[in-house]
C-alpha positions as CSV (number, residue, x, y, z in Angstrom):
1,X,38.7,-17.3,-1.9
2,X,39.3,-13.9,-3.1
3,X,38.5,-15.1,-6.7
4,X,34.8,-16.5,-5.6
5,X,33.9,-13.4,-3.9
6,X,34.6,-11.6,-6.6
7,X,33.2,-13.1,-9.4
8,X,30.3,-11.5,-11.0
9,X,27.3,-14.4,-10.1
10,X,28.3,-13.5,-6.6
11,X,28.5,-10.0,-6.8
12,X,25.1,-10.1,-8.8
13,X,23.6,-11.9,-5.9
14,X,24.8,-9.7,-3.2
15,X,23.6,-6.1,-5.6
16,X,20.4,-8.5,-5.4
17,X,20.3,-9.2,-2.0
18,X,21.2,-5.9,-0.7
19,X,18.2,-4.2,-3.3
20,X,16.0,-6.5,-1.4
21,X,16.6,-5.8,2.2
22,X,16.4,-1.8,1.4
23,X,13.1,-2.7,-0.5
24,X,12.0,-4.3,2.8
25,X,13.5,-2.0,5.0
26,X,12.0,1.1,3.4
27,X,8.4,-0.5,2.8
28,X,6.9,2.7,4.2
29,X,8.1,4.7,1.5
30,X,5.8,3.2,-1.2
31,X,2.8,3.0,-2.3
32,X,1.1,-0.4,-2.1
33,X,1.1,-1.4,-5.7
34,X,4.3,0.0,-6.3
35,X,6.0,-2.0,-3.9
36,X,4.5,-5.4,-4.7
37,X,5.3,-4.7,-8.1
38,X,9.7,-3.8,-7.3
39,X,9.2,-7.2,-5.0
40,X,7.5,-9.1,-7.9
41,X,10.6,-7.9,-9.9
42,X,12.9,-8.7,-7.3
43,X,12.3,-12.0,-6.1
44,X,12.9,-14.0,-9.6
45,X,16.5,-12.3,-9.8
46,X,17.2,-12.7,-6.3
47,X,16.1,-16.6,-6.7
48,X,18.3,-16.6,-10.3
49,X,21.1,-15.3,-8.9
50,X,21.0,-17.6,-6.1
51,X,21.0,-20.7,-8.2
52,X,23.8,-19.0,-10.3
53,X,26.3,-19.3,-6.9
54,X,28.6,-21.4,-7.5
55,X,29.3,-23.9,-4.8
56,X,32.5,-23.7,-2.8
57,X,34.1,-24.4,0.9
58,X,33.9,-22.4,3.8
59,X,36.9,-20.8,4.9
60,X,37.1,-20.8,8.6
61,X,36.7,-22.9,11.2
62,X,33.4,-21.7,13.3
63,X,30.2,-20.6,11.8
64,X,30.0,-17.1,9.9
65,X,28.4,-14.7,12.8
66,X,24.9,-13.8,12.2
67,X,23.9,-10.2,12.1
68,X,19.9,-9.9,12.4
69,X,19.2,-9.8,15.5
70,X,15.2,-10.6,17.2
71,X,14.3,-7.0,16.6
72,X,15.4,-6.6,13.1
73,X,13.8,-10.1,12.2
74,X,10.3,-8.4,13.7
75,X,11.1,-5.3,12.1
76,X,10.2,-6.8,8.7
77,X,8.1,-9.2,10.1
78,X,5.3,-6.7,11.3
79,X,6.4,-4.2,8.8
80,X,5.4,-5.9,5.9
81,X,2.4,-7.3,7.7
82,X,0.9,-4.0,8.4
83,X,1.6,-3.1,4.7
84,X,-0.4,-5.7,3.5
85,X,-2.8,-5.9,6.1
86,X,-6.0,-8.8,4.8
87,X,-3.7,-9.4,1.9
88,X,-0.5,-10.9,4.2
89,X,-2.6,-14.2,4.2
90,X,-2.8,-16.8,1.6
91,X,-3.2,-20.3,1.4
92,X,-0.2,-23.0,0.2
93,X,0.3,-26.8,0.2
94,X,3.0,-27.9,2.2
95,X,5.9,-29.6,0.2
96,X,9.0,-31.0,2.0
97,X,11.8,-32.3,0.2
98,X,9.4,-33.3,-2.9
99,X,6.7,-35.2,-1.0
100,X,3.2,-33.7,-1.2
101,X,0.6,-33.7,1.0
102,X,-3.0,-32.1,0.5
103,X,-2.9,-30.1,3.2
104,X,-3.4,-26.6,2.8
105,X,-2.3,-24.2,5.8
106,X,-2.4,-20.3,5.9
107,X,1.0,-19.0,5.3
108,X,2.0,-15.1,5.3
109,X,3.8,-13.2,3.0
110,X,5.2,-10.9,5.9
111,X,6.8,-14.2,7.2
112,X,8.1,-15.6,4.2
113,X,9.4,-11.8,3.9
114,X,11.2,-11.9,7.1
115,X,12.7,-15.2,6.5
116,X,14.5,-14.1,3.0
117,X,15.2,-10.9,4.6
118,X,16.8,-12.3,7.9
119,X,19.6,-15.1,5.5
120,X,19.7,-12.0,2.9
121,X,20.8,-8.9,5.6
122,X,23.2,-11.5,7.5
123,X,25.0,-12.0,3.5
124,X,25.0,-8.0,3.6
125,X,26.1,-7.3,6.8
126,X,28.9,-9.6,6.4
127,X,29.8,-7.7,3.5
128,X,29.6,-4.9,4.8
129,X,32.6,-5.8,7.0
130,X,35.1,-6.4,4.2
131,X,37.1,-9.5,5.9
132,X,37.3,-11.6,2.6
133,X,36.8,-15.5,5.5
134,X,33.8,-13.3,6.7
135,X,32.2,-12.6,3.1
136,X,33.1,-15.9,1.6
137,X,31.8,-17.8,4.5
138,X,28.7,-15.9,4.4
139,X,27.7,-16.5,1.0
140,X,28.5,-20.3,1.3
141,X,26.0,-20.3,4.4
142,X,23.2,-18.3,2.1
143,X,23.7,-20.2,-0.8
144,X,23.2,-23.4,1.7
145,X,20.3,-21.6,3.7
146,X,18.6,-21.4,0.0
147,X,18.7,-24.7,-1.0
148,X,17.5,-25.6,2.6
149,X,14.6,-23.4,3.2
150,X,14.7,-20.0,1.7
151,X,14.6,-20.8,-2.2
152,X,11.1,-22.5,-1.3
153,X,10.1,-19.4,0.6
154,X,10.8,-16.9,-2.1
155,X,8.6,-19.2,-4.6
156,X,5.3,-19.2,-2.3
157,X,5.6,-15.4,-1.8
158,X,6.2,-14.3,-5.5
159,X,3.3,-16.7,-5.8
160,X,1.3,-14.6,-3.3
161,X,2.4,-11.6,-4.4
162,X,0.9,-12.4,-7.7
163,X,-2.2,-12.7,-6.6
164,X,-2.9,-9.7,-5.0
165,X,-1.0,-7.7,-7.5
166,X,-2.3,-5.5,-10.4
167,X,-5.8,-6.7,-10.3
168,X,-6.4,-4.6,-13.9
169,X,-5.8,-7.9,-16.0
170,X,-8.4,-9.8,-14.1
């Protein structure tokens, strides 16, 4: 246990993690372009990193407590989608588990945001509480939560973000 936490693909991840959720947490305190461009930058480390984790066994018996409660979840939900504003919106193809269809849906960055940033805060805030079973257990459930749903999530928004970043090389 103490040897996973401690090794330095999960420490990476969890520097990464916790840079993100201050990022998203302090949107307010940048400039539009500049903040697009620290989450551009972000988002491929935090999604390296991530694959990096290796895989091991939770530690105790119930399921690590999560952290992010409704509010906090809406706090970066409408935070970055007032940021944005027009630009929150994009359009993406819906993939599951491989299988492609041709349908194209809206999505939101601010929601993709809020998804990353609700697995990501629960990995800090766990820790943040020291309890090796608690921070071990944590990481196993992000590193799960990735594969799952948030790895996806962090792909369509970097893909977003592209687009509506640094328009000077169009």
């Amino acid at each position: 246990m103490k040897q996973y936490i401690y090794q330095d693909s999960t420490i990476a991840f969890v520097t990464a993690a916790a840079q993100t959720c201050l990022l998203i947490e302090k949107i307010n305190e940048h400039e539009r372009d500049e903040w697009l461009e620290q989450v551009a930058r972000l988002l491929p480390v935090l999604y390296l990193r991530a694959r990096l984790l290796e895989e091991t066994e939770t530690m105790m018996e119930d399921e690590p407590q999560r952290f992010v409660t409704e509010e906090d979840y809406n706090f970066a939900l409408v935070g970055v989608r007032e940021f944005l504003g027009s630009d929150d919106a994009y359009l993406d193809v819906y993939v599951d588990r491989g299988v492609y269809t041709d349908e194209v849906q809206t999505s939101y960055i601010s929601e993709g945001i809020a998804d990353i940033y609700q697995e990501l805060k629960d990995l800090a805030a766990a820790f943040q509480t020291g309890e090796e079973p608690v921070m071990n257990d944590a990481v196993v459930l992000c590193r799960q939560a990735f594969f799952e749903h948030w790895g996806r999530k962090v792909l369509s928004v970097l893909r977003a973000i592209h687009e509506i970043s640094d328009t000077s090389y169009q």
